[in-house]
N, CA and C of each residue as an Amber inpcrd file, in Angstrom:
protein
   444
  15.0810000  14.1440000   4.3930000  13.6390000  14.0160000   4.4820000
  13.2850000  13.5360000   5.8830000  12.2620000  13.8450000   6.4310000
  11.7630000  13.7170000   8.0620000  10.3850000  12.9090000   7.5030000
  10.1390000  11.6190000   8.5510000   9.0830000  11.3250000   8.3260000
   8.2680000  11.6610000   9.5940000   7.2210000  12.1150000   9.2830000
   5.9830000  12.3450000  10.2960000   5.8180000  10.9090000  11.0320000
   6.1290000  11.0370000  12.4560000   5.6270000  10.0680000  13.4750000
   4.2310000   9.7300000  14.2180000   3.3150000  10.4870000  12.8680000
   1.9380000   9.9530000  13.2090000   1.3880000  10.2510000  11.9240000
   0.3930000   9.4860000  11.3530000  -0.4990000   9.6890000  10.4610000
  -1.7730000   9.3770000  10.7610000  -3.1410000   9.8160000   9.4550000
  -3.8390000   9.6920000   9.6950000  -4.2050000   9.4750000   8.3090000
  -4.7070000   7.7420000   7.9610000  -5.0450000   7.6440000   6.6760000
  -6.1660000   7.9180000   5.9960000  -6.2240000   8.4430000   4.9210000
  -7.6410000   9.5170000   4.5530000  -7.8880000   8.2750000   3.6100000
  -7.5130000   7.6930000   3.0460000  -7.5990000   6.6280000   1.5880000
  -6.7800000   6.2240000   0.7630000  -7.0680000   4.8400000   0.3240000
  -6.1460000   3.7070000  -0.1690000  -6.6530000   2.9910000  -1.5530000
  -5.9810000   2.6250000  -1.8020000  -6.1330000   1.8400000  -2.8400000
  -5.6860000   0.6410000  -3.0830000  -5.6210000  -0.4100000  -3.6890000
  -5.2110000  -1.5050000  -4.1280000  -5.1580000  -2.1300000  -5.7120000
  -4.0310000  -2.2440000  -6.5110000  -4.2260000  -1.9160000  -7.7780000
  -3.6680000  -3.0010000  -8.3660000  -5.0190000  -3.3630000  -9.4670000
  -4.8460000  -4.6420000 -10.3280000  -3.1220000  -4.6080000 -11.2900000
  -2.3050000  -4.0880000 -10.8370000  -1.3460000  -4.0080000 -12.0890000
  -0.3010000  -5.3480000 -11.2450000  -0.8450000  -6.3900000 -10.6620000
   0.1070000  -6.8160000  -9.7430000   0.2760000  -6.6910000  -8.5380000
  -0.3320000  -5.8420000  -7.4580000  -0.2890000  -5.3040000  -6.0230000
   0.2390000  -4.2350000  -5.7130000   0.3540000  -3.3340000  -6.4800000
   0.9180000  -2.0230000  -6.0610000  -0.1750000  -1.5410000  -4.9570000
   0.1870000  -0.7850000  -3.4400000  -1.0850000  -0.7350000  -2.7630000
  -0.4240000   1.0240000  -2.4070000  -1.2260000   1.7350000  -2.6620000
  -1.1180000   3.3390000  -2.1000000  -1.9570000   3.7060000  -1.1830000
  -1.3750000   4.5720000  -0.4850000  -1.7390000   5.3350000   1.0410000
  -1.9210000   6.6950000   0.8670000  -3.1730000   7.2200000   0.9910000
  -2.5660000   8.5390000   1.0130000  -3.1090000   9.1230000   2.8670000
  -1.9750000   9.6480000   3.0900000  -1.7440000  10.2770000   4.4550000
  -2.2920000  11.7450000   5.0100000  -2.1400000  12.2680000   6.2280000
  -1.7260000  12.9570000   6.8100000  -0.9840000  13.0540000   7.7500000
   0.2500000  14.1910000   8.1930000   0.4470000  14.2580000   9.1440000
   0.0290000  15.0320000  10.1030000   0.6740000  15.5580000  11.4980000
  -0.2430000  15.7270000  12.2040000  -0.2880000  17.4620000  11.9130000
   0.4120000  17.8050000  10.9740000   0.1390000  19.2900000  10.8160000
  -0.7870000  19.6200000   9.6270000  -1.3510000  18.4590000   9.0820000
  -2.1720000  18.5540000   8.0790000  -1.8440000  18.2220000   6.3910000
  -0.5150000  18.3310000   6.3640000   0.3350000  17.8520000   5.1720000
  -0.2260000  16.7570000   4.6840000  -0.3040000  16.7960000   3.2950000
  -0.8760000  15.2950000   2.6380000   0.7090000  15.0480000   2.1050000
   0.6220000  13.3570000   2.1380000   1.8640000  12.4190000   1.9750000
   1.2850000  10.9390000   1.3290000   2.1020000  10.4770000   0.4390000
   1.7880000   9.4850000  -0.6560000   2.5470000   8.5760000   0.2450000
   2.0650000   7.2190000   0.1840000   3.3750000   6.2300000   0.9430000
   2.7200000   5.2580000  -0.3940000   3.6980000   4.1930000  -1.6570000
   3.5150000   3.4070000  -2.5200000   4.3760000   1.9850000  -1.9030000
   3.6760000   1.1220000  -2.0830000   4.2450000  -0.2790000  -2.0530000
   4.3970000  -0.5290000  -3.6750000   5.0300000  -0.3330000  -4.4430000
   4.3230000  -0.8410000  -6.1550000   4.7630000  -2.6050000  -6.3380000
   4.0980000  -2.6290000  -7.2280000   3.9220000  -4.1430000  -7.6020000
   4.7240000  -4.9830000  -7.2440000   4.6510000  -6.3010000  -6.7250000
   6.0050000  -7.5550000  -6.8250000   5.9560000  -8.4260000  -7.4640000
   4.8260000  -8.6810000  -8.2820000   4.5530000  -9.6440000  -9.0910000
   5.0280000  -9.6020000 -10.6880000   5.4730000  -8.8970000 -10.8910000
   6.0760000  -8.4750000 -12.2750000   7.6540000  -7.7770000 -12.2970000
   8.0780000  -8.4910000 -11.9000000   9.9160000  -7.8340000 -11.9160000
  10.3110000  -7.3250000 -12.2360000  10.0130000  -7.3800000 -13.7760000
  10.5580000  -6.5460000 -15.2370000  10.4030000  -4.7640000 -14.6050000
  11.5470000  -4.0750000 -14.8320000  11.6530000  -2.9080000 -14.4360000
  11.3220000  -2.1630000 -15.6550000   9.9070000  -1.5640000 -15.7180000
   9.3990000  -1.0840000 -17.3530000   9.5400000   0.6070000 -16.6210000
   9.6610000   1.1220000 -15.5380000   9.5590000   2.5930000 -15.3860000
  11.2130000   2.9060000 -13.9270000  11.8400000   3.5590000 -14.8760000
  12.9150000   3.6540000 -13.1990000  12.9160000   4.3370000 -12.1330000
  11.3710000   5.0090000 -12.3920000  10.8130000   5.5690000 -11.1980000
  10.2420000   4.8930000 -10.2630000   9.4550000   3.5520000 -10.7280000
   8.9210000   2.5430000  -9.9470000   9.4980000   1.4780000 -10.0150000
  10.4760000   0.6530000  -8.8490000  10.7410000  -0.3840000  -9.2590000
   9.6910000  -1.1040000  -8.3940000  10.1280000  -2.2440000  -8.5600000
   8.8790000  -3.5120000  -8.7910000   8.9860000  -3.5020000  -7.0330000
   8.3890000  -4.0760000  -6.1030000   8.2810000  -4.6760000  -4.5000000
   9.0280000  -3.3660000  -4.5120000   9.3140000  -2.0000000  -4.1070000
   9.8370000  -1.2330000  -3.3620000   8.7020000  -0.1010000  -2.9130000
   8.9630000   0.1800000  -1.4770000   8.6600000   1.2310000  -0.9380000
   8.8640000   2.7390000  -1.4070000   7.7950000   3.8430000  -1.3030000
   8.0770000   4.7190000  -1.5120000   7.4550000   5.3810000  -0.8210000
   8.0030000   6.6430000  -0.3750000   7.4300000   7.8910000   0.9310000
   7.3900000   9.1170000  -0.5460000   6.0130000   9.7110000  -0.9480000
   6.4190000  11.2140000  -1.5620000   7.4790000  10.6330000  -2.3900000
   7.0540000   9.7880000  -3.4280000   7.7070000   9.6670000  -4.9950000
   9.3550000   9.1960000  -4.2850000   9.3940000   8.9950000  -3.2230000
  11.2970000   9.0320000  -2.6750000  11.0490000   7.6270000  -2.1980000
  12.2430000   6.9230000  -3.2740000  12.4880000   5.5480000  -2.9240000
  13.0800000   5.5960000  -1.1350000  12.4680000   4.1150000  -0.7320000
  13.1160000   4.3320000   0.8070000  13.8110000   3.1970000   0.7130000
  14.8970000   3.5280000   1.1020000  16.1370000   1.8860000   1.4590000
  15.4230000   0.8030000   2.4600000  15.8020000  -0.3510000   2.0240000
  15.4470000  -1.3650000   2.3630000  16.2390000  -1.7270000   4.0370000
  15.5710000  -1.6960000   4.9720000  16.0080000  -1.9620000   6.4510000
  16.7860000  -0.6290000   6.7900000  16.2520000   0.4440000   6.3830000
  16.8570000   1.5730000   6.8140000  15.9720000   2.2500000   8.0770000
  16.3290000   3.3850000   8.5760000  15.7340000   4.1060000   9.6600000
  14.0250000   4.3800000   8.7210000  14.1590000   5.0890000   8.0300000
  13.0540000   5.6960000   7.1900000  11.8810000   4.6820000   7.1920000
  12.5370000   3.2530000   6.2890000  11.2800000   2.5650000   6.4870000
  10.8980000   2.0100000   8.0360000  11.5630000   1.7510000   8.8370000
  11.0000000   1.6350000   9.9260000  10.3090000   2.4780000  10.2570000
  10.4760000   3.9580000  10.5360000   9.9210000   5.3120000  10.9140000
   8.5810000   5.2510000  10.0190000   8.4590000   4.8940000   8.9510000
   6.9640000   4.7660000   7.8600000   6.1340000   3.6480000   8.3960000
   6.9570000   2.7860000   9.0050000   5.9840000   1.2320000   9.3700000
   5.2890000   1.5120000  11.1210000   6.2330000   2.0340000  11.2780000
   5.9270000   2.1960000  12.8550000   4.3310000   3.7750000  13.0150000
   4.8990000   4.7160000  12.3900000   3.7660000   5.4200000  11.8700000
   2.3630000   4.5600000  11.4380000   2.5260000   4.0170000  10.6350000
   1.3130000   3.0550000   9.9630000   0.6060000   2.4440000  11.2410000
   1.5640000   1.7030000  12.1750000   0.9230000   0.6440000  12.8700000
   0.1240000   1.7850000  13.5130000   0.8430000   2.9030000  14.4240000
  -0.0680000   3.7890000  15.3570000  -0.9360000   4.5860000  14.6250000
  -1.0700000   4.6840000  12.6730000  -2.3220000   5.2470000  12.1130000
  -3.8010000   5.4170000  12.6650000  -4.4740000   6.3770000  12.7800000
  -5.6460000   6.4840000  12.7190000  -6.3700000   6.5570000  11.6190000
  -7.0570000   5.5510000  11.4180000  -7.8830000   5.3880000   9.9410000
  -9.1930000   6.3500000   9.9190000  -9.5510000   7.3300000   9.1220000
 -10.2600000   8.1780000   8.9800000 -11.3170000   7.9760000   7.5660000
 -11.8280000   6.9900000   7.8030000 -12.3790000   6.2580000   6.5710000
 -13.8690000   6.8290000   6.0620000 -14.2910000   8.4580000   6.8110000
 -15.5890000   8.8450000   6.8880000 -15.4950000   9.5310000   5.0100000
 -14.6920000   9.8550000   5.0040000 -15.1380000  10.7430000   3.5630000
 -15.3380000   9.5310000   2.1680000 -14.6540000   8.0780000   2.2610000
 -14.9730000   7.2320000   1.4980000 -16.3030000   7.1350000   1.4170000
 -16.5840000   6.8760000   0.0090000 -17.9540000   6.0390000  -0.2960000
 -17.8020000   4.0810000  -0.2630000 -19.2770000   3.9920000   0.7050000
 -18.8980000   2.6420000   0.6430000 -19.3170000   2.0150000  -1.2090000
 -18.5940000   0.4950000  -1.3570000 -19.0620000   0.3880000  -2.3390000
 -19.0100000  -1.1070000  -2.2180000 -19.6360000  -1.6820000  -2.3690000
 -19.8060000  -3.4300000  -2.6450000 -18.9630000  -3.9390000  -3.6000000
 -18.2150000  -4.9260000  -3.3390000 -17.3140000  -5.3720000  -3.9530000
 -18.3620000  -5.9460000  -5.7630000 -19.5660000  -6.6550000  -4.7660000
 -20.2020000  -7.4640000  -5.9970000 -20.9770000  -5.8330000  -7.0890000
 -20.9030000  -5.1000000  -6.1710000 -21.7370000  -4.2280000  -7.0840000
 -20.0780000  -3.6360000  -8.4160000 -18.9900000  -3.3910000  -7.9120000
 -17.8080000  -3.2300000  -8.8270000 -17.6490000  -4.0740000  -9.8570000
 -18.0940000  -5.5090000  -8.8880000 -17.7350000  -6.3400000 -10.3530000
 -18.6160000  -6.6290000 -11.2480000 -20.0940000  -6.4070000 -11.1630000
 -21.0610000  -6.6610000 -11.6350000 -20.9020000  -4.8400000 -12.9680000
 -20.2810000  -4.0260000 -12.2570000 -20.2980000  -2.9080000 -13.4950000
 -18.8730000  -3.0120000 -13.9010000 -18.5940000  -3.5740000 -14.4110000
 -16.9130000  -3.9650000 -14.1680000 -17.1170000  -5.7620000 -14.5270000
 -17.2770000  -6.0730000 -15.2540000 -16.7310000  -7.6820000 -15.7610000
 -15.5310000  -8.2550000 -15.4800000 -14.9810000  -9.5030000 -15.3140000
 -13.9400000  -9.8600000 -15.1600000 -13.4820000 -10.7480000 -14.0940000
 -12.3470000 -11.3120000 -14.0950000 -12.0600000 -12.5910000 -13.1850000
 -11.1580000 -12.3400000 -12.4320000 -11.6250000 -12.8960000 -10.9810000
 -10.5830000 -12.4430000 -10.0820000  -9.7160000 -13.2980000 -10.3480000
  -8.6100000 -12.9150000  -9.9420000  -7.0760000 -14.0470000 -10.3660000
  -6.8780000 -13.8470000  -9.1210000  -6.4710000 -14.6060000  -8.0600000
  -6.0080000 -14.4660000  -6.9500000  -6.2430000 -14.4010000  -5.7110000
  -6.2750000 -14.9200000  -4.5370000  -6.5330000 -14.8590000  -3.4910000
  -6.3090000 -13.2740000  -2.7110000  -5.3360000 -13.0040000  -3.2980000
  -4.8810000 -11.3790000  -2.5320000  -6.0480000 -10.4030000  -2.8300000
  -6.3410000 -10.3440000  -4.1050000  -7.4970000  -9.9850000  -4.8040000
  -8.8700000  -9.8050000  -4.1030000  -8.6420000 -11.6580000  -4.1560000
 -10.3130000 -11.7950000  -3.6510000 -10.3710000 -11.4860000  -2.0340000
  -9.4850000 -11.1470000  -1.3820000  -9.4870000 -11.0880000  -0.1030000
  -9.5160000  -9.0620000  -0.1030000  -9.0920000  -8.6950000  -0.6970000
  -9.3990000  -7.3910000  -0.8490000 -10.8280000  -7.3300000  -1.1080000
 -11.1980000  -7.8080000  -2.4580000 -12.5980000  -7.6430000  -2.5550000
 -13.3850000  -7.7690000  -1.4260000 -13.3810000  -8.5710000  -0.6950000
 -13.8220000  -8.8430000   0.5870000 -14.4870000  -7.9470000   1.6460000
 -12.8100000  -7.1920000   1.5520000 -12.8360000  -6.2690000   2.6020000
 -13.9010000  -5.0520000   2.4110000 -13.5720000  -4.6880000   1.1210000
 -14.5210000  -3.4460000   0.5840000 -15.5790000  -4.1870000   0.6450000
 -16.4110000  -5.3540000   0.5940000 -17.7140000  -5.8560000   0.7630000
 -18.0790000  -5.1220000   2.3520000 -16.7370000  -5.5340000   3.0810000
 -17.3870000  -4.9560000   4.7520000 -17.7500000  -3.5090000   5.0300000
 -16.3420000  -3.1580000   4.6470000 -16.7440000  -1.2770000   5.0650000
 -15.2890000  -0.5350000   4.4070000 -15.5860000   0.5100000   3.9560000
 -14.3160000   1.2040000   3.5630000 -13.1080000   1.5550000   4.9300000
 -13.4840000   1.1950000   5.9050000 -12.4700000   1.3810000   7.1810000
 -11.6900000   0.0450000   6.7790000 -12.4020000  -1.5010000   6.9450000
 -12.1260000  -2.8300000   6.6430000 -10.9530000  -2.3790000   5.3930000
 -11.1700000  -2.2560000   4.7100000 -10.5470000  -1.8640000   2.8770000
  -9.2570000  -1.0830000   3.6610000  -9.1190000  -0.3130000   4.0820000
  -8.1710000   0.5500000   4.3550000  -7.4210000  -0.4220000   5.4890000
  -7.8730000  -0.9380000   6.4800000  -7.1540000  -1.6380000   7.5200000
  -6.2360000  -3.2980000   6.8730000  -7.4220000  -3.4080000   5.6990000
  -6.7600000  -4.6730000   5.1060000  -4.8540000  -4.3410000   4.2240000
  -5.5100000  -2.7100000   3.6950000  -4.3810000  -2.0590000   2.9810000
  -3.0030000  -2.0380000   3.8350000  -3.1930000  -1.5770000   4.8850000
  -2.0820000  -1.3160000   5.5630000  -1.2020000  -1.9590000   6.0030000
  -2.2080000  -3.3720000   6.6490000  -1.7140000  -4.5340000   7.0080000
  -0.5980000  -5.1870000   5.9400000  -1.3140000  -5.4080000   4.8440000
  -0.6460000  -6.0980000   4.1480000   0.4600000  -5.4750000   3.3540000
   0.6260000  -4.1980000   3.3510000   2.1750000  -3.0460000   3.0660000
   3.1150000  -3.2260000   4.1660000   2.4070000  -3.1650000   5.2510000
   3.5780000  -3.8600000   6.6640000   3.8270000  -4.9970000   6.4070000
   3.0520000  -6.1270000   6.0260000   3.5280000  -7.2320000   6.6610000
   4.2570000  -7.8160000   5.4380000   4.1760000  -7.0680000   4.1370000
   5.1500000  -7.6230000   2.9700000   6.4450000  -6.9660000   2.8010000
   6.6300000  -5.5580000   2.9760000   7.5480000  -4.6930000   3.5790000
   8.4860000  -5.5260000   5.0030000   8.0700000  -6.1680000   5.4980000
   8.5630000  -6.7780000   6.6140000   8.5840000  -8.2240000   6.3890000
   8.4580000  -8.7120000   5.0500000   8.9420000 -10.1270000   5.2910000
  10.3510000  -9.7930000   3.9900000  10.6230000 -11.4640000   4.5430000
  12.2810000 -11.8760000   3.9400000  11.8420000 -11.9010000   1.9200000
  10.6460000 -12.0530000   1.6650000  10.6080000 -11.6610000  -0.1010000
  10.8440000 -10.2160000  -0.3160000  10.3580000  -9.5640000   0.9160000
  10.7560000  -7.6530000   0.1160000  12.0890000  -7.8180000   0.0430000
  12.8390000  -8.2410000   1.2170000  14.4790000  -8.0110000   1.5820000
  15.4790000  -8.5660000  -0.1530000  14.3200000  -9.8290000  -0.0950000
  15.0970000 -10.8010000  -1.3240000  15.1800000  -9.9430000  -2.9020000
  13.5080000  -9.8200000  -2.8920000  13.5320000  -9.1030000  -4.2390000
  14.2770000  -8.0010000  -4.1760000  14.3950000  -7.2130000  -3.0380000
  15.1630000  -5.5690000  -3.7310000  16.7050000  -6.3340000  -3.7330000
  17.4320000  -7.0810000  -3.3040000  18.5950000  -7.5280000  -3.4220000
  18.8960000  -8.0130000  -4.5060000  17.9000000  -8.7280000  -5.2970000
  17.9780000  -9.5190000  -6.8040000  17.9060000  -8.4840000  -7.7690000
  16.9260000  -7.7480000  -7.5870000  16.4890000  -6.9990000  -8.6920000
  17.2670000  -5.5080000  -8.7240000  17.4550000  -5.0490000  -7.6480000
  17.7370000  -2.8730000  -7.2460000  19.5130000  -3.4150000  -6.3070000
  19.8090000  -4.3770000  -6.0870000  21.1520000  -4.1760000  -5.0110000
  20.6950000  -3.3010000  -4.1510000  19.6680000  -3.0840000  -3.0070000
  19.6480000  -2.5480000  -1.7200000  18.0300000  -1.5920000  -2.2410000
C-alpha cells in the first residue's frame, strides 16, 4: 500500500463511542481515503476489525512506529483543510436538538470547536489524531492490548 504524500481534508468527525475520530481525505489525484483513529477509552476488543487506540489508513490496520504511520502523520500536518462544503452547525444548537450530558473535557472541547467554524472542527480533529498517535499511551496501549 502507498500512502499519498499530500492530502486534502474534505470532513471529519468525532464520535461519542469513546473517541474514535475519522478523516475523510483526498489525494492529490482526487482519490477519496478513510484515515480512523478508533476509540481508546474502552479496551475491550468487541469487533477484530477495530481494535481499540489503533490507526487505520482505508480499513488497513497501520503498525505502530512504522514508515506508514509516519507517512499518514506527516501528510496530515502538510493537509489542506477544505472545510467549504461543511454545514456550519452550533454546538448549542446540536445539543439543544439532541439532549444529553457532556462527559468530558475532550468532548466539550470539540463541542467548542464546531461552535467556531467547521474549518476549527476539522483542525481540532487532526490535531488531536497526531498528537495521540504520537504520544507514549498509543505506543503503550497497542503493546498491552494488539502486541505491536
Amino acid at each position: 500500500m502507498i500512502i499519498p504524500d499530500r492530502f486534502v481534508i474534505e470532513d471529519g468527525a468525532y464520535a461519542m463511542d469513546g473517541g474514535s475520530i475519522y478523516l475523510n481525505v483526498l489525494d492529490s489525484e482526487g482519490d477519496e481515503h478513510d484515515i480512523v483513529l478508533w476509540q481508546h477509552m474502552f479496551t475491550e476488543v468487541s469487533n477484530p476489525d477495530r481494535k481499540p487506540g489503533r490507526l487505520y489508513f482505508d480499513k488497513i490496520l497501520i503498525s505502530v512506529r512504522e514508515e506508514m504511520e509516519s507517512q499518514i502523520l506527516s501528510a496530515l500536518r502538510e493537509a489542506k483543510l477544505d472545510a467549504s462544503n461543511l454545514v456550519s452547525e452550533k454546538a448549542e444548537e446540536r445539543l439543544d436538538s439532541k439532549p444529553g450530558v457532556i462527559v468530558g473535557d475532550d468532548i466539550k472541547e470539540y463541542m467548542s470547536k464546531i461552535s467556531e467554524s467547521p474549518k476549527e472542527a476539522l483542525t481540532h480533529l487532526v490535531r488531536q489524531l497526531i498528537e495521540y498517535v504520537e504520544s507514549a499511551d498509543y505506543v503503550e496501549l497497542a503493546r498491552v492490548l494488539h502486541s505491536g
